[in-house]
mmCIF file of the N, C-alpha and C atoms, coordinates in Angstrom:
data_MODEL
# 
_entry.id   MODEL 
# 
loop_
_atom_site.group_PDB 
_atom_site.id 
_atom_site.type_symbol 
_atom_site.label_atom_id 
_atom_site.label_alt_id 
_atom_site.label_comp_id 
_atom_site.label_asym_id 
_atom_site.label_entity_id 
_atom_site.label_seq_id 
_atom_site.pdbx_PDB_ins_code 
_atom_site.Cartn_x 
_atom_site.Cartn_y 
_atom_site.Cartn_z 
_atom_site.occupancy 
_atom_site.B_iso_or_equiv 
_atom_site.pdbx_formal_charge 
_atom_site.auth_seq_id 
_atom_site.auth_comp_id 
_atom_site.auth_asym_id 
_atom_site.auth_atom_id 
_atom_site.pdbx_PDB_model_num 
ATOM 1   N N  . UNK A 1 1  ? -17.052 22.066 11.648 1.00 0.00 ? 1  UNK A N  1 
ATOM 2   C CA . UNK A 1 1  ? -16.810 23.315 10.981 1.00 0.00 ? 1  UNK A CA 1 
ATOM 3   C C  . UNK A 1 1  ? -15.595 23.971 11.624 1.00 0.00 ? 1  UNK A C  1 
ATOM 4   N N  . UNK A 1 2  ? -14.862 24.306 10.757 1.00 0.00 ? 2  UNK A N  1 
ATOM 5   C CA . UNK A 1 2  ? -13.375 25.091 11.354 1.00 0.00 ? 2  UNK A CA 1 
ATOM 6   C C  . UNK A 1 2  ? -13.600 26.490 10.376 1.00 0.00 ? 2  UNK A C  1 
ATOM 7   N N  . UNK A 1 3  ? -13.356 27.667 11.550 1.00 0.00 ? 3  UNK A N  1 
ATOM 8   C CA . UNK A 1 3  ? -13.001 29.284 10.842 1.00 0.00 ? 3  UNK A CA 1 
ATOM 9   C C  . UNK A 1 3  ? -11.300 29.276 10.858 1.00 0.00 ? 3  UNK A C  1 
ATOM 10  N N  . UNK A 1 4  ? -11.015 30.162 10.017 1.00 0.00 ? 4  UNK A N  1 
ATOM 11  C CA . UNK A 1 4  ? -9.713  30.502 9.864  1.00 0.00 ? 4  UNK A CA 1 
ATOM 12  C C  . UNK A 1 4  ? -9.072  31.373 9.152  1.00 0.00 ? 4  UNK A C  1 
ATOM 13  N N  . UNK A 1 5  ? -8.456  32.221 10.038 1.00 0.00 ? 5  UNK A N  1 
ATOM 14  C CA . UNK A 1 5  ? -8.192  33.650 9.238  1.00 0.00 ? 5  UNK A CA 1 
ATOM 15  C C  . UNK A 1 5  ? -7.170  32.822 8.587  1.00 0.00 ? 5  UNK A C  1 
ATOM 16  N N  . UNK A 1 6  ? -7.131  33.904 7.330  1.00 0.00 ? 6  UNK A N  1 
ATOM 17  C CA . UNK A 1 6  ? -6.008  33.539 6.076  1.00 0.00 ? 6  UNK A CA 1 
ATOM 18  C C  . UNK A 1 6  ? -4.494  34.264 6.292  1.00 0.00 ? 6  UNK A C  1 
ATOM 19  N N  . UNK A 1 7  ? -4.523  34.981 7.077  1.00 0.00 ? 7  UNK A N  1 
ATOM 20  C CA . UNK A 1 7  ? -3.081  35.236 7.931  1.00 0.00 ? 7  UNK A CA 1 
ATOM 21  C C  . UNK A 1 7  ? -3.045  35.148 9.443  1.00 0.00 ? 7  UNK A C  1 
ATOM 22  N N  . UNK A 1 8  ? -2.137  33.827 9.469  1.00 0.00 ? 8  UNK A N  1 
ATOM 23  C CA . UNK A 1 8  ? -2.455  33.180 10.781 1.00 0.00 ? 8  UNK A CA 1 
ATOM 24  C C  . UNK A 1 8  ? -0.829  33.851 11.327 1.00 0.00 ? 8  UNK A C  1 
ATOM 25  N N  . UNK A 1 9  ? -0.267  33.527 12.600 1.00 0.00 ? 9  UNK A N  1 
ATOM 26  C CA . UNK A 1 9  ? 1.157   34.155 12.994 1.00 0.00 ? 9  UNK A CA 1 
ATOM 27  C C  . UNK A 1 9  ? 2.126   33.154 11.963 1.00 0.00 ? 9  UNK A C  1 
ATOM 28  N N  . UNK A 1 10 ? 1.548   31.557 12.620 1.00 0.00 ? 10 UNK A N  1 
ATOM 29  C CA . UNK A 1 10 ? 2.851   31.052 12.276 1.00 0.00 ? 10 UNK A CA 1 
ATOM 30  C C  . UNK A 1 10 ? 2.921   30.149 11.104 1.00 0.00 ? 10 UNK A C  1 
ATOM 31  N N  . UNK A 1 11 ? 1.523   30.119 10.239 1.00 0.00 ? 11 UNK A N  1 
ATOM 32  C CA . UNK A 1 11 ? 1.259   29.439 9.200  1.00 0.00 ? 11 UNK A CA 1 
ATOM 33  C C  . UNK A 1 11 ? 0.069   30.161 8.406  1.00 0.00 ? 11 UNK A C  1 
ATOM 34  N N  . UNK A 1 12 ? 0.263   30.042 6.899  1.00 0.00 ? 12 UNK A N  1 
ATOM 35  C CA . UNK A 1 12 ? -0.726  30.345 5.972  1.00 0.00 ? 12 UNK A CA 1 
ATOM 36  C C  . UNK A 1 12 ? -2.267  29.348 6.761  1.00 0.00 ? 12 UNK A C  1 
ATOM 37  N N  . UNK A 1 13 ? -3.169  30.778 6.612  1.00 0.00 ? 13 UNK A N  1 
ATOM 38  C CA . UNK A 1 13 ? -4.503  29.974 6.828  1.00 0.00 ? 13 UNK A CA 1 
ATOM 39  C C  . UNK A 1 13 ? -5.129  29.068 5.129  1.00 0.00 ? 13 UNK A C  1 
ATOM 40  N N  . UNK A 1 14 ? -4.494  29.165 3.977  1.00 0.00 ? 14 UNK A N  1 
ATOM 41  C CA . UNK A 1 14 ? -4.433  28.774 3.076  1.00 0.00 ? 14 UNK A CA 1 
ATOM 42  C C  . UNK A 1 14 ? -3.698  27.672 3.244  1.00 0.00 ? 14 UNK A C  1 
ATOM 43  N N  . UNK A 1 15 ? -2.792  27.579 3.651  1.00 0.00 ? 15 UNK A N  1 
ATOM 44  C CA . UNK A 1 15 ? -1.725  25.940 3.832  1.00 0.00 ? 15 UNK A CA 1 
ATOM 45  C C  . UNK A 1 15 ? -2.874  24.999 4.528  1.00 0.00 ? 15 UNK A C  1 
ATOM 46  N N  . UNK A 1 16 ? -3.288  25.914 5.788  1.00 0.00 ? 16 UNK A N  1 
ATOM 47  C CA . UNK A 1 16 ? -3.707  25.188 6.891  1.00 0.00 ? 16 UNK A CA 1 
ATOM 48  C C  . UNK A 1 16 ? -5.325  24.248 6.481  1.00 0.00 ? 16 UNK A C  1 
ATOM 49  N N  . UNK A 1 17 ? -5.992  25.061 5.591  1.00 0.00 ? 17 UNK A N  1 
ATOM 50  C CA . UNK A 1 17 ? -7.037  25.007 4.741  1.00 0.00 ? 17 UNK A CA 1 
ATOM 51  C C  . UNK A 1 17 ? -6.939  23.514 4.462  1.00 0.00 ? 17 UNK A C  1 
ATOM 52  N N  . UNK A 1 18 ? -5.974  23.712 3.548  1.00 0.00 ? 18 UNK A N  1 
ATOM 53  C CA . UNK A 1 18 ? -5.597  22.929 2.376  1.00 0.00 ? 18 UNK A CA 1 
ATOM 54  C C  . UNK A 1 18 ? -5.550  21.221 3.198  1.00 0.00 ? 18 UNK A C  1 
ATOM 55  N N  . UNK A 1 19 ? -4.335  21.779 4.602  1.00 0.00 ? 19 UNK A N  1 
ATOM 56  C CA . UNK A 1 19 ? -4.002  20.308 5.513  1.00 0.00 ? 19 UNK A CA 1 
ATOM 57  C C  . UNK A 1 19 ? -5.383  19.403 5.709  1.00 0.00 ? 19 UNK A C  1 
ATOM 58  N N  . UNK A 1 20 ? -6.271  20.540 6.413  1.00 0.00 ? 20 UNK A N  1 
ATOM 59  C CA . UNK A 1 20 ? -7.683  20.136 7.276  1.00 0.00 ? 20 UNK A CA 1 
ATOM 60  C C  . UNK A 1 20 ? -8.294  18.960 6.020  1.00 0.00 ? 20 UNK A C  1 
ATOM 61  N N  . UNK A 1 21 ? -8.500  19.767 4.860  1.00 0.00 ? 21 UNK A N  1 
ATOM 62  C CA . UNK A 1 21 ? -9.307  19.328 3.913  1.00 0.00 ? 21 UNK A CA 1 
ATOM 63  C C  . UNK A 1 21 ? -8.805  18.020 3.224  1.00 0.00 ? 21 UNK A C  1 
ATOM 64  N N  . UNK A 1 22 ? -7.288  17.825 3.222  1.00 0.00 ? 22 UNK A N  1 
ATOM 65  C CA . UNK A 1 22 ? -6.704  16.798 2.577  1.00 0.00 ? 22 UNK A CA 1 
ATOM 66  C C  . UNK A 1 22 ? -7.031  15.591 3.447  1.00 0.00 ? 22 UNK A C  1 
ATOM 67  N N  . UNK A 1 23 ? -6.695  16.259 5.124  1.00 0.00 ? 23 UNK A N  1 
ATOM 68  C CA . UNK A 1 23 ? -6.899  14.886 5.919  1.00 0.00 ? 23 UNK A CA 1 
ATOM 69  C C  . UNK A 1 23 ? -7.333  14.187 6.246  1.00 0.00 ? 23 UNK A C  1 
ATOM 70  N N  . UNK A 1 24 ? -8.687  15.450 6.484  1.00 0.00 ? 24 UNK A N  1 
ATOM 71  C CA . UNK A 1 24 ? -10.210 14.846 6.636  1.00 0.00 ? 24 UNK A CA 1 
ATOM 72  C C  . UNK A 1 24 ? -11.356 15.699 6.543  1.00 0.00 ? 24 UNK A C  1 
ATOM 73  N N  . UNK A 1 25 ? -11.890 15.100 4.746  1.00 0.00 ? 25 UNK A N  1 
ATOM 74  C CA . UNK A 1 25 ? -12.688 16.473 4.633  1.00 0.00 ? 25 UNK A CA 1 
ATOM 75  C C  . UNK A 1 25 ? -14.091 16.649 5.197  1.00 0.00 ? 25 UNK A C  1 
ATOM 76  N N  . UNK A 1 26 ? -14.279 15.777 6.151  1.00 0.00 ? 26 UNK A N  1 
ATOM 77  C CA . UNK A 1 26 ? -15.870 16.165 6.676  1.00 0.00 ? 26 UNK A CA 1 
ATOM 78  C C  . UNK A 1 26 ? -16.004 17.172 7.498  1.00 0.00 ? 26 UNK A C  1 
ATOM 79  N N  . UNK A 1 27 ? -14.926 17.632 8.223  1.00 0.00 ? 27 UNK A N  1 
ATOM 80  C CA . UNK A 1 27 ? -15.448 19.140 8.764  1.00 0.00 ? 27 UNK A CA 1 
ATOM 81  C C  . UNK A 1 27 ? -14.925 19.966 7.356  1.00 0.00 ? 27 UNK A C  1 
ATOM 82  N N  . UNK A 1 28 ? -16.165 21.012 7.904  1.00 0.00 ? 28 UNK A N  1 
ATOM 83  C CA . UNK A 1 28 ? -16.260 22.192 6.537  1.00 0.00 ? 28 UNK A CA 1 
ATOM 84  C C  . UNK A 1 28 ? -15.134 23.366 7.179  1.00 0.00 ? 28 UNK A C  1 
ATOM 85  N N  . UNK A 1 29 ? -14.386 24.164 6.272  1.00 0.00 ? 29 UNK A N  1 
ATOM 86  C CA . UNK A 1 29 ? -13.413 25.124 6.630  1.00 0.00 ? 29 UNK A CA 1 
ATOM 87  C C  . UNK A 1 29 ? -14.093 26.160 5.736  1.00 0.00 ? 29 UNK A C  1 
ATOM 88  N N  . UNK A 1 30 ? -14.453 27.573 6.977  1.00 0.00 ? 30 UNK A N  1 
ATOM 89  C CA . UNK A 1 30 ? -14.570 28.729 6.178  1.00 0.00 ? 30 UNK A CA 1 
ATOM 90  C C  . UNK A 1 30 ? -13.589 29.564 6.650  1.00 0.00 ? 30 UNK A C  1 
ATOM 91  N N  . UNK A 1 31 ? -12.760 30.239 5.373  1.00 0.00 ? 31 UNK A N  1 
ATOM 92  C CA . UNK A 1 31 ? -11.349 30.887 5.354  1.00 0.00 ? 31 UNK A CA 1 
ATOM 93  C C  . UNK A 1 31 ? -11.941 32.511 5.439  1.00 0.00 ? 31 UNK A C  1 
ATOM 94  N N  . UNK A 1 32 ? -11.398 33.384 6.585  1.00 0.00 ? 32 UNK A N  1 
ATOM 95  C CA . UNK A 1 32 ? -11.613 34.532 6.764  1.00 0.00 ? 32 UNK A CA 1 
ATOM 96  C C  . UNK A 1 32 ? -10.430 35.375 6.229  1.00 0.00 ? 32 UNK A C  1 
ATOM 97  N N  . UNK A 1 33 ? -10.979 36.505 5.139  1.00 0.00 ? 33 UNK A N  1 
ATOM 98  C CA . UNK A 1 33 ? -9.387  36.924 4.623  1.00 0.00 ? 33 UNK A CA 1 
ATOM 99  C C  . UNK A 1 33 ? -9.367  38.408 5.049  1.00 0.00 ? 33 UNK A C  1 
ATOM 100 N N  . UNK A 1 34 ? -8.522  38.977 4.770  1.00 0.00 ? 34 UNK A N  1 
ATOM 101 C CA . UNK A 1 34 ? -8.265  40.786 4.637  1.00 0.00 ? 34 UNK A CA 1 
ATOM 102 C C  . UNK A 1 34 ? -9.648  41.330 3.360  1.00 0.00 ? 34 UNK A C  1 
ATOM 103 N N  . UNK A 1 35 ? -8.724  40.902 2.541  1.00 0.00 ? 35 UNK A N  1 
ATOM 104 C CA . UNK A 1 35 ? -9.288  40.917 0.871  1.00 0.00 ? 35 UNK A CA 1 
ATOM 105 C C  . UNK A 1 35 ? -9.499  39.641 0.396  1.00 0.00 ? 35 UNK A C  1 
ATOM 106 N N  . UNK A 1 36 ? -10.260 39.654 -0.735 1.00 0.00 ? 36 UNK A N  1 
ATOM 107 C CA . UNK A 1 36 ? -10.478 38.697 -1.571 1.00 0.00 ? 36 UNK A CA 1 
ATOM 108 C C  . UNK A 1 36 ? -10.627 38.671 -2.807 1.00 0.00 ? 36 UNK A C  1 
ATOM 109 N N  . UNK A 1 37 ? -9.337  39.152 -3.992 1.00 0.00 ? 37 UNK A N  1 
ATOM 110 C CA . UNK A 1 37 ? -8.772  38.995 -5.067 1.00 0.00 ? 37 UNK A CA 1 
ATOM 111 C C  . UNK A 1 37 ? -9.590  37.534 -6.073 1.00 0.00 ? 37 UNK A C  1 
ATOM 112 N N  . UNK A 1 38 ? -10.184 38.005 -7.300 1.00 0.00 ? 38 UNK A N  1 
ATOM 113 C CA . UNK A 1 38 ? -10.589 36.685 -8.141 1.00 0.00 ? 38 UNK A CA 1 
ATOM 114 C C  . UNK A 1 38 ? -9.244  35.591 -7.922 1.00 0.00 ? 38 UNK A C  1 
ATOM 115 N N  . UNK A 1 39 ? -8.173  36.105 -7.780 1.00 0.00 ? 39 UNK A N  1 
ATOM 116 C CA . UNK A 1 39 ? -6.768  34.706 -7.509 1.00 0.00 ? 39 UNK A CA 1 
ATOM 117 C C  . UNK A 1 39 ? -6.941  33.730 -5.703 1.00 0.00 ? 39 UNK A C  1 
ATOM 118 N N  . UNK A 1 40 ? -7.641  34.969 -5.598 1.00 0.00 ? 40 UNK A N  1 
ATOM 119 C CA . UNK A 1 40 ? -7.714  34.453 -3.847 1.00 0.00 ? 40 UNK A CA 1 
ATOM 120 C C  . UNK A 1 40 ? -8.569  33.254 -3.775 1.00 0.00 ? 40 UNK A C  1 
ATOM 121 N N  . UNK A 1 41 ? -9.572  34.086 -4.452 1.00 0.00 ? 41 UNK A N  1 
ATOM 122 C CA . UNK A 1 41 ? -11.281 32.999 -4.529 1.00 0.00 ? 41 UNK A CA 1 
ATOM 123 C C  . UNK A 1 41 ? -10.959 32.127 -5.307 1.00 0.00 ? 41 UNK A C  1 
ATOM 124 N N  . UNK A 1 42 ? -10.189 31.893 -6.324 1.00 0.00 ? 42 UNK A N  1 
ATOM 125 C CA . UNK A 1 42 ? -9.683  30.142 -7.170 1.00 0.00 ? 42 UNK A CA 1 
ATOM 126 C C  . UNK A 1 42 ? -8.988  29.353 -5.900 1.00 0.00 ? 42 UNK A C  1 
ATOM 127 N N  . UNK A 1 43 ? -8.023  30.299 -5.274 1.00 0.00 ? 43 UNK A N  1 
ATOM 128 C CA . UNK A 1 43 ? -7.007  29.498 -4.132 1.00 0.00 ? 43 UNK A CA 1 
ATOM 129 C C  . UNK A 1 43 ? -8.117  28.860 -3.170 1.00 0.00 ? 43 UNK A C  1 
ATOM 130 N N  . UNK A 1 44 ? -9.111  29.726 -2.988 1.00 0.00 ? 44 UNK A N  1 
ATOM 131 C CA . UNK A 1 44 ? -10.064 28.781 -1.461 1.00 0.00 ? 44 UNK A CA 1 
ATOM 132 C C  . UNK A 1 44 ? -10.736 27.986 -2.244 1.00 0.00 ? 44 UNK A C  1 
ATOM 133 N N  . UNK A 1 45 ? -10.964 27.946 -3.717 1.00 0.00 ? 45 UNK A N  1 
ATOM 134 C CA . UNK A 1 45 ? -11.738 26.576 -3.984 1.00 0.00 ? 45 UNK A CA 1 
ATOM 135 C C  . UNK A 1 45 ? -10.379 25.334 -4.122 1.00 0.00 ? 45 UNK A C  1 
ATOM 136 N N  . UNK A 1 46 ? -9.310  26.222 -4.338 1.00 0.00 ? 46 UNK A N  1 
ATOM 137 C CA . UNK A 1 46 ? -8.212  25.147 -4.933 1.00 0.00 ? 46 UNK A CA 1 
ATOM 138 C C  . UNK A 1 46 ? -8.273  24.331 -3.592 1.00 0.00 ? 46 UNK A C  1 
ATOM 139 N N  . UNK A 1 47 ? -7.776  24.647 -2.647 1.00 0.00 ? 47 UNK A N  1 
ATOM 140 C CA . UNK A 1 47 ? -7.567  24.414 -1.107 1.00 0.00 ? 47 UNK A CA 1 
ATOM 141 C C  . UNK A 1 47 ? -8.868  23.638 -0.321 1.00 0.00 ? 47 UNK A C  1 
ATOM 142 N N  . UNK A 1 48 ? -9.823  23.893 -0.823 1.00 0.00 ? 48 UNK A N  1 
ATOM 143 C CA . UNK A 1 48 ? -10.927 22.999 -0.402 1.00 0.00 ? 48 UNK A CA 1 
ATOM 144 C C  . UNK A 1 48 ? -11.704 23.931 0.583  1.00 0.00 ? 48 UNK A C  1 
ATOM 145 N N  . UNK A 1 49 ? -11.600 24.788 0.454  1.00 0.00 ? 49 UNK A N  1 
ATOM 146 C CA . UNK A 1 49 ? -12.347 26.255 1.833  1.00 0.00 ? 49 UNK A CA 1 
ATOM 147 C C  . UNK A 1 49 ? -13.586 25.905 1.188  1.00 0.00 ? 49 UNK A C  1 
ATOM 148 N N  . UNK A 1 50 ? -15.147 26.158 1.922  1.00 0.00 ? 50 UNK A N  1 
ATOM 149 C CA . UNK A 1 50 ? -16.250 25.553 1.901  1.00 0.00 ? 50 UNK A CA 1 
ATOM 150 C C  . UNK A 1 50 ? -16.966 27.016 1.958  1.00 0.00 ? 50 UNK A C  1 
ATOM 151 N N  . UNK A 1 51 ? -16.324 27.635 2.577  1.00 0.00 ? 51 UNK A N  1 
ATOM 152 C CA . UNK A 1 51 ? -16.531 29.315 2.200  1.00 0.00 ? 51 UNK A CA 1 
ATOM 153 C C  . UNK A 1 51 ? -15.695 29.916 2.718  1.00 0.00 ? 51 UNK A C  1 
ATOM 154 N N  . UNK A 1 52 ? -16.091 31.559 2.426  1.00 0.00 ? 52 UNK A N  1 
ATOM 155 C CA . UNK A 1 52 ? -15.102 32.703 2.671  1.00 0.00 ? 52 UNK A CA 1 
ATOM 156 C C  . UNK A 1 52 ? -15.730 34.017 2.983  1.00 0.00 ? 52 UNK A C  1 
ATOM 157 N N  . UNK A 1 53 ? -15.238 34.047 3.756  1.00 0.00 ? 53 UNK A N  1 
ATOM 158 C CA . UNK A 1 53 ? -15.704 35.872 4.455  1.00 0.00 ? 53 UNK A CA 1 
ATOM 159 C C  . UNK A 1 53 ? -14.910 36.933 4.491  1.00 0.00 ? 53 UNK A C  1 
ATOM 160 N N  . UNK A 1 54 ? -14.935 38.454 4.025  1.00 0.00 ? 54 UNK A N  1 
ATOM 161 C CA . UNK A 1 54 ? -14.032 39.209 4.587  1.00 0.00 ? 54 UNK A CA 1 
ATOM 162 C C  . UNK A 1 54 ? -14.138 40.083 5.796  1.00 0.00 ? 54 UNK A C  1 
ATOM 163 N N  . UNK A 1 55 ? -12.878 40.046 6.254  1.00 0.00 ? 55 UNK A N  1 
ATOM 164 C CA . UNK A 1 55 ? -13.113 40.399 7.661  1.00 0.00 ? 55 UNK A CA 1 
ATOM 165 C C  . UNK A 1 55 ? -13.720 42.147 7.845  1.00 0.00 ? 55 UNK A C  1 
ATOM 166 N N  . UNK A 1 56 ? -14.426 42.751 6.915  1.00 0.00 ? 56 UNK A N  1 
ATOM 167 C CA . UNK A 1 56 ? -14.864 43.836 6.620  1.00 0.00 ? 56 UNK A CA 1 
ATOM 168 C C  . UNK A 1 56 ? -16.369 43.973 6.880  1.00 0.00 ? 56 UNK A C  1 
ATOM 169 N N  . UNK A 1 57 ? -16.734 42.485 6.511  1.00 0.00 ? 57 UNK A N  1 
ATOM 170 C CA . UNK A 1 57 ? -18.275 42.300 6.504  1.00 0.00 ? 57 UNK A CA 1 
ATOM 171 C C  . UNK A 1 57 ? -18.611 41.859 7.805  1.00 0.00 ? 57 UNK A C  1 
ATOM 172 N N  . UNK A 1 58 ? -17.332 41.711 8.883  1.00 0.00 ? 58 UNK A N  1 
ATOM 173 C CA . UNK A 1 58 ? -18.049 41.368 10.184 1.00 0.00 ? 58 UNK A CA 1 
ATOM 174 C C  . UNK A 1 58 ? -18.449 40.109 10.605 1.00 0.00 ? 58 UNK A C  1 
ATOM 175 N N  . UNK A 1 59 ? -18.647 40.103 11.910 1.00 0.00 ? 59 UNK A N  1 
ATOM 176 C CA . UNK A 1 59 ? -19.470 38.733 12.713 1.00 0.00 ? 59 UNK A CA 1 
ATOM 177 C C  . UNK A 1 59 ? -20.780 38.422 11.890 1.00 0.00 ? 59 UNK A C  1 
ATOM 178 N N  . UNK A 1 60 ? -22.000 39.058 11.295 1.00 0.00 ? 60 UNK A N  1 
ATOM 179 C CA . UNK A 1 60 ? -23.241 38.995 10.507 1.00 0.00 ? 60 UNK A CA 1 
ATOM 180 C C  . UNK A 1 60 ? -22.834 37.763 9.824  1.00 0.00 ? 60 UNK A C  1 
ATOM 181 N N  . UNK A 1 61 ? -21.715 38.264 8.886  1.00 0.00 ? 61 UNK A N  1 
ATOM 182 C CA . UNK A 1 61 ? -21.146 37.728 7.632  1.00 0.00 ? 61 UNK A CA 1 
ATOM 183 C C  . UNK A 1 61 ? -20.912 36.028 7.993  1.00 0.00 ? 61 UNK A C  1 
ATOM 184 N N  . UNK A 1 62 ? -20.068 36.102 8.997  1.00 0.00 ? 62 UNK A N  1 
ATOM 185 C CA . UNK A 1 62 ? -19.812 34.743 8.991  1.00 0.00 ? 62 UNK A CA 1 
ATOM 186 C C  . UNK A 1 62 ? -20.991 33.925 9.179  1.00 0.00 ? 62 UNK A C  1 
ATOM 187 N N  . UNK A 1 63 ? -21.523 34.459 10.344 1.00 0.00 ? 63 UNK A N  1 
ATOM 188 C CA . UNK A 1 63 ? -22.968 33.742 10.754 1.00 0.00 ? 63 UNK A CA 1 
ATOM 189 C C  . UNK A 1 63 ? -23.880 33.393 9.444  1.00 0.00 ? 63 UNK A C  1 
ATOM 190 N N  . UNK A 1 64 ? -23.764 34.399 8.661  1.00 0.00 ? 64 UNK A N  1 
ATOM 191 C CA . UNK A 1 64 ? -24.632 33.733 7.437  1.00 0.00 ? 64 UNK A CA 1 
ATOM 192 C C  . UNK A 1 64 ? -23.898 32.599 6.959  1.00 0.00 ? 64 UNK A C  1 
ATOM 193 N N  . UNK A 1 65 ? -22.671 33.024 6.240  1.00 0.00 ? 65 UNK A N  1 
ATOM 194 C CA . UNK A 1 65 ? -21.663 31.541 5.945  1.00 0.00 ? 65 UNK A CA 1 
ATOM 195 C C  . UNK A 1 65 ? -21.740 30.590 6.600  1.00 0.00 ? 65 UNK A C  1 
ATOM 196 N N  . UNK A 1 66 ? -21.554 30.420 7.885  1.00 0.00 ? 66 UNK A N  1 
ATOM 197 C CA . UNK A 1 66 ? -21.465 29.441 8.407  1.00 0.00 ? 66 UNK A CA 1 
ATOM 198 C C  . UNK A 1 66 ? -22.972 28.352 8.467  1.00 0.00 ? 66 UNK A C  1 
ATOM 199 N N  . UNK A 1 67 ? -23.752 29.574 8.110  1.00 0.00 ? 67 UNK A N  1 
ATOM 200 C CA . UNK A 1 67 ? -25.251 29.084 8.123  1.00 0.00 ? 67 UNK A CA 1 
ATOM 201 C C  . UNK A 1 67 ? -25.686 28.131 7.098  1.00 0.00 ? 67 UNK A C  1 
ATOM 202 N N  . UNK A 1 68 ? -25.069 29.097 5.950  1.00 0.00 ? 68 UNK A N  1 
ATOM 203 C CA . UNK A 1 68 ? -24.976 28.002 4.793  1.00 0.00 ? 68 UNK A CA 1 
ATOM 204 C C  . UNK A 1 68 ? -24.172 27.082 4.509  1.00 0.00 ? 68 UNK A C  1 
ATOM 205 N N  . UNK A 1 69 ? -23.099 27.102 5.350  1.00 0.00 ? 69 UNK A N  1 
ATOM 206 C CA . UNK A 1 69 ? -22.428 25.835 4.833  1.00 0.00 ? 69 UNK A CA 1 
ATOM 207 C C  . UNK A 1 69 ? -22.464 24.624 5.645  1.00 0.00 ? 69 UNK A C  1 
ATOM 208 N N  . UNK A 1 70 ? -23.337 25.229 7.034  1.00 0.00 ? 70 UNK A N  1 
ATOM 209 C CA . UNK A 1 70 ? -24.126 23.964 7.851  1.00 0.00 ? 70 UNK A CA 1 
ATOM 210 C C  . UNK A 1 70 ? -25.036 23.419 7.695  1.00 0.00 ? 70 UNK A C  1 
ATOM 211 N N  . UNK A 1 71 ? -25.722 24.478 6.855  1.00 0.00 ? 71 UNK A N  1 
ATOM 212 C CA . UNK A 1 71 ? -27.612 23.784 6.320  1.00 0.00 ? 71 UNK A CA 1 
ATOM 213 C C  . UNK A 1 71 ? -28.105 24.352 5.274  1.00 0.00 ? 71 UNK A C  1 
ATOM 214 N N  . UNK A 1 72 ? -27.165 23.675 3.916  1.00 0.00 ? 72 UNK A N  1 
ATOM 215 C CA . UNK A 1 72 ? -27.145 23.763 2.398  1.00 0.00 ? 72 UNK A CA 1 
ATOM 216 C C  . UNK A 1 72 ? -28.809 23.637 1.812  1.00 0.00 ? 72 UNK A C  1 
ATOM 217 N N  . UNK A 1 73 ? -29.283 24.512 1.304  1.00 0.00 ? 73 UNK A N  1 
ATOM 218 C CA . UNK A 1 73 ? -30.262 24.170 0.842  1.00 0.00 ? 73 UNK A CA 1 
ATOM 219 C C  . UNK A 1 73 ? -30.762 23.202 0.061  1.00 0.00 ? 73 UNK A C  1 
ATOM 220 N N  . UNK A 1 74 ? -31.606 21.995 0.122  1.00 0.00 ? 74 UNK A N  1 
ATOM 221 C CA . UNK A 1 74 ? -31.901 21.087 -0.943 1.00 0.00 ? 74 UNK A CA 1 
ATOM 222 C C  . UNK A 1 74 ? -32.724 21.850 -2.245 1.00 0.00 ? 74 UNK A C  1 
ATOM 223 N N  . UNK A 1 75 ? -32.018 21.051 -3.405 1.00 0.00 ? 75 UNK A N  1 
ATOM 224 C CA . UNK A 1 75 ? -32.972 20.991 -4.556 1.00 0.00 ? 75 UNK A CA 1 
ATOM 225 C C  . UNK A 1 75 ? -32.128 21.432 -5.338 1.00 0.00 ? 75 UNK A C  1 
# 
């Protein structure tokens, strides 16, 4: 599992997304943004992001995300 804010210094956390997922998609990437625009949320599925948090909703937030995207519910 890789976090990653979506404004990184020296590269888009969206580029970076995109690299992880092309290269090797078995670790899961959840993209942490400012905002999250309906254009934003097409871009993290475009990019392969496994989820997304805004950085508004806090540490809670991710922990749930990350929760679910480590132990997907069956059925």
């Amino acid at each position: 599992m890789v976090v990653v804010d979506t404004e990184l210094e020296d590269e888009s956390g969206w580029l970076l997304c995109d690299k992880l997922s092309r290269d090797d998609p078995s670790p899961k990437v959840i993209l942490v943004a400012r905002q999250l625009t309906p254009e934003q949320a097409r871009l993290a599925s475009f990019v392969g992001a496994a989820g997304r948090v805004l950085q508004q909703d806090g540490v809670a937030a991710l922990v749930n995300e990350v929760q679910g995207v480590a132990l997907p519910v069956a059925g």
